[in-house]
N, C-alpha and C positions, 0 to 999 in steps of 0.2 A: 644171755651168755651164761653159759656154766663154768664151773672148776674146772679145770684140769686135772687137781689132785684129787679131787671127792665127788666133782658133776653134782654139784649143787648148786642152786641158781644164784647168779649175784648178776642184780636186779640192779643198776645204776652205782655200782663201786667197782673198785677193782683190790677189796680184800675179801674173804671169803669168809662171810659171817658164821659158814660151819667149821671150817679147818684154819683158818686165819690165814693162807694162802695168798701172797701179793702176787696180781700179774703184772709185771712191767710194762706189757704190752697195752693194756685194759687202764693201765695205768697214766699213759701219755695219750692214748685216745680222749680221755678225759679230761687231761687237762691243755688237750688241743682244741676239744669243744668250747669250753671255759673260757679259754683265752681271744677266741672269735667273738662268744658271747661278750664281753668285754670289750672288745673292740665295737662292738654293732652300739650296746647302751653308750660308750660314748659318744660315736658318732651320731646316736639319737638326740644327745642332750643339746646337742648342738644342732640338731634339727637337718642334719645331712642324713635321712631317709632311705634317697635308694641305695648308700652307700654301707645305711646300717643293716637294710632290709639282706645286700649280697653279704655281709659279717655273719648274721645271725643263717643266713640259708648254708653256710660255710661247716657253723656253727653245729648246726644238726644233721651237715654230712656225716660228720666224726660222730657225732652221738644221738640218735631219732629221740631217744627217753630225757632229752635237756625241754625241760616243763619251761623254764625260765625264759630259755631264747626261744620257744616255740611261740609262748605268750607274748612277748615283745614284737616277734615280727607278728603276728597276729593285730599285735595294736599300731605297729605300721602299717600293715595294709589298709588298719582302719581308717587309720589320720590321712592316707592316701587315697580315700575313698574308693577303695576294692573291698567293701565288706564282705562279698563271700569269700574270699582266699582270708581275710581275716578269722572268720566263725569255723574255715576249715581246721585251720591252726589252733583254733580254742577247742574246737573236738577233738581233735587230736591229744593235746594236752591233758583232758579230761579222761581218756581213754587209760593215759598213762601213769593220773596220778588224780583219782577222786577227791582226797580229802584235801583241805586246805590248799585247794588251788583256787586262783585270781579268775582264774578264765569261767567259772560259773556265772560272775558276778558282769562279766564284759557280755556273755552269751544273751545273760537274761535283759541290759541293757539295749542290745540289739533287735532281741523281741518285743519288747516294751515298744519300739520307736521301730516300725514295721516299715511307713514308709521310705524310708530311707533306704530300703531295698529295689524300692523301683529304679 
């Protein structure tokens, strides 16, 4: 998404790291995604699954660039034993955010341990 007032890119916020630009809009998108992801990690911790897996798909309606709920239902599918719809979500993530993300470390785990794909 770009500015409005300057069309410069703001890349998972909704201030405008060049002109300091609040979008309201960009603004509650965000913290609509946020607030599903939240909903989905509790209902994970409590091990209600498919209820956290539809939270967090909720979750990345409103926002595709949420790394956090992409990973999480990723590690649902895993626990769910759907490991490709799992490694889909973890490239996905990767895609969105290289450095200092979880989802490398889950990817490289899944390749490690191959059969588990069968």
């Amino acid at each position: 998404m770009n500015c409005p007032r300057c069309n410069m890119p703001m890349e998972g916020t909704y201030i405008c790291p060049h002109c300091g630009y609040e979008d309201k809009v960009a603004k509650k998108i965000i913290f609509a995604s946020n607030r599903h992801y939240n909903e989905g990690l509790s209902r994970a911790k409590v091990r209600d699954l498919s209820g956290a897996a539809e939270a967090l798909r909720t979750a990345l309606k409103y926002n595709k660039r949420n790394t956090q709920a992409r990973n999480l239902l990723g590690l649902i599918y895993y626990q769910m034993g759907e490991i490709v719809p799992g490694l889909s979500e973890w490239v996905i993530s990767l895609h969105f955010q290289e450095h200092a993300n979880p989802a490398k470390e889950y990817i490289q785990t899944v390749q490690d341990n191959p059969q588990e794909l069968a």
